[in-house]
N, C-alpha and C positions, 0 to 999 in steps of 0.2 A: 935478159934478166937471169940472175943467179937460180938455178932450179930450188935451191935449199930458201929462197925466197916467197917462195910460191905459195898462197894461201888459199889450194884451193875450195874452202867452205866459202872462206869471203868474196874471193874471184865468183864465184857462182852466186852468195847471195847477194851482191851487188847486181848482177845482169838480171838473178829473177826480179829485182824490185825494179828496174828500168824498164818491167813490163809494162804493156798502158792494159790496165782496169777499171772496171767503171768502180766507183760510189757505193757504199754498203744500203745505200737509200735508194740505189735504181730500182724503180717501180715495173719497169720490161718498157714494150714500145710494139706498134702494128705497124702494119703496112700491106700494101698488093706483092703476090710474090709469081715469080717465073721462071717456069724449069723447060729447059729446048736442050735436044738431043740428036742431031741429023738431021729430019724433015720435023719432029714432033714437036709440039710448044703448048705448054697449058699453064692458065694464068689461074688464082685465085684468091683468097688473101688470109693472112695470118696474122695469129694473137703470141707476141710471147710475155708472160704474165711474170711475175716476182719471183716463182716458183722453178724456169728457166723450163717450164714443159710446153713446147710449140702444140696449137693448135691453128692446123688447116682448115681454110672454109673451100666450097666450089670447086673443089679439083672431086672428083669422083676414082679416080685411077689411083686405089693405092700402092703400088709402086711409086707413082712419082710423090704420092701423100709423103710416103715413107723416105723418101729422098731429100725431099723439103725439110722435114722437120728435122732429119739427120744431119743437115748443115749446121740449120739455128741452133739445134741443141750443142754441137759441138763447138761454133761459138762463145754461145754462151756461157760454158762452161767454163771457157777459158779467160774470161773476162769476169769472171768473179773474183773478188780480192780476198786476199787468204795471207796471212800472215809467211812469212820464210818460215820462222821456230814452228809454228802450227804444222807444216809439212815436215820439214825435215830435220828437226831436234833428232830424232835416232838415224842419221844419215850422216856417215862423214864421207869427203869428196877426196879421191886419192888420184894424183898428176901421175897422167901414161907419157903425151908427150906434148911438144911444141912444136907446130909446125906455121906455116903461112896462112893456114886457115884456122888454125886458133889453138888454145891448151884444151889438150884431151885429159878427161877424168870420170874414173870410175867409182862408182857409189858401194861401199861396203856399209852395214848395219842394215834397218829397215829393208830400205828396198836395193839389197845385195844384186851385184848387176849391171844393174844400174848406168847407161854413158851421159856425159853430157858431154859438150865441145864451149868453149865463150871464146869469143872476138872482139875487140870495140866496146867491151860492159852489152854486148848480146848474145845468147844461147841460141847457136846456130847450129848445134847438133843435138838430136834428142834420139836416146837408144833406150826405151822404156819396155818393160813387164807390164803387161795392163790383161787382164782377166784370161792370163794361160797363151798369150799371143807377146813376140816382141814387135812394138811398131818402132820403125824406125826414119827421122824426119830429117831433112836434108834443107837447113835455109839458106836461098840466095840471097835473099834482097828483103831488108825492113824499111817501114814506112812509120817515120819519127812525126807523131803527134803532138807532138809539143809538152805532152803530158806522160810520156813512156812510148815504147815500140812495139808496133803490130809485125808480124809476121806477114810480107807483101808476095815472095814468089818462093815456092817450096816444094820438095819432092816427097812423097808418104809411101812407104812401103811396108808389108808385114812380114816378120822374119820367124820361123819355125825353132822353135827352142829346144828342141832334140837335134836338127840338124846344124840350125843355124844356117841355114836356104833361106831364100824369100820363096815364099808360097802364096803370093796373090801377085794382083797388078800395082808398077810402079804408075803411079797416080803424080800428076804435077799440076802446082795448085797455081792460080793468079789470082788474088785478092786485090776487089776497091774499095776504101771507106769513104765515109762521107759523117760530115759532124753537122749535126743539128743540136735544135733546142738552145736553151742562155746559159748550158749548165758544160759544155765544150765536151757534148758525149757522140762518141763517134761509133758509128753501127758498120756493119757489111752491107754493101751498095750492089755486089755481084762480086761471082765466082764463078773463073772456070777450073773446069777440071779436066784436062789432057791425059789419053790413055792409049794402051794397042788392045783392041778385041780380040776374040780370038782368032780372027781370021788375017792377025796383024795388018790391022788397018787401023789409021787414029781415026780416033772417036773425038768429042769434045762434049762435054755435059755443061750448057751456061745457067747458072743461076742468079737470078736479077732482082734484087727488094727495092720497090720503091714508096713514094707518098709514105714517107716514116713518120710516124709521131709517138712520143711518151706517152705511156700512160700516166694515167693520177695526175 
């Protein structure tokens, strides 16, 4: 493709819309949920309401409270449906390069910065400013719903915006879905999450939601 071709707003809001989101009428959904950590494993269940604020029952150990709910939430977030113009009307998308893994492009206006990478009509790179941290997401592998794409195997790291270091753990994700309901809404079924401790050793965090039902 001729580079003087290259659209990159359109190229990128084509891929955001290929995303799968639920319904502006999804009501939330419960289920039992489980968090195991090396020998540790505690089960107990959760509400997430319209509102997208997880509520834990029966785990007592807030750490893992906190772990639980820091999943759903971030799900859920990202399965809210939100217009392209609604986010990025003051954002234009400017082409760095082309390579085998996709066109690279950087965000000038709003959120100045700004990377994304598209593939295939999917955003397989996400180089984002979120609250004074850059996280920075690495997708392998999507899992095509029939309805848009999920995000299936991916790396998450956070990068220092003074240095431009990563300054945390590179984190690698495995996501399952699973669809219920008559309405083809598909939830997270379990997540791992692969890491080096500090004593470089891998870790593995699995989280498991099951018995899913809608509310309302």
């Amino acid at each position: 493709m001729n580079l003087t071709e290259i659209n990159c707003k359109e190229l990128f809001k084509k891929a955001y819309e290929k995303r799968y989101t639920w319904t502006n009428d999804f009501s939330g959904y419960e289920g039992k949920c489980i968090f195991s950590v090396n020998s540790e494993a505690f089960e107990g269940d959760f509400v997430l309401g319209k509102d997208f604020k997880p509520e834990i029952h029966n785990i007592d150990d807030q750490k893992t409270v906190k772990s639980i709910s820091s999943q759903l939430f971030e799900v859920s977030i990202h399965r809210v449906k939100r217009k392209f113009e609604e986010i990025h009307t003051k954002n234009n998308f400017n082409f760095i390069k082309d390579s085998g893994s996709g066109i690279e492009m950087i965000v000038s206006g709003k959120n100045e910065g700004d990377k994304y990478r598209v593939k295939n009509n999917c955003i397989n790179m996400v180089y984002r400013k979120i609250h004074g941290i850059i996280i920075e997401i690495f997708i392998q592998e999507f899992f095509d719903t029939g309805k848009g794409f999920l995000s299936k195997k991916y790396t998450s790291q956070q990068i220092d915006p003074n240095t431009l270091k990563a300054n945390s753990l590179k984190l690698e994700y495995e996501d399952r879905f699973i669809n219920i309901g008559n309405r083809d809404i598909w939830l997270l079924n379990s997540r791992f999450i692969k890491y080096l401790n500090k004593n470089q050793e891998e870790e593995i965090q699995k989280f498991t939601f099951k018995d899913l039902s809608l509310l309302g």
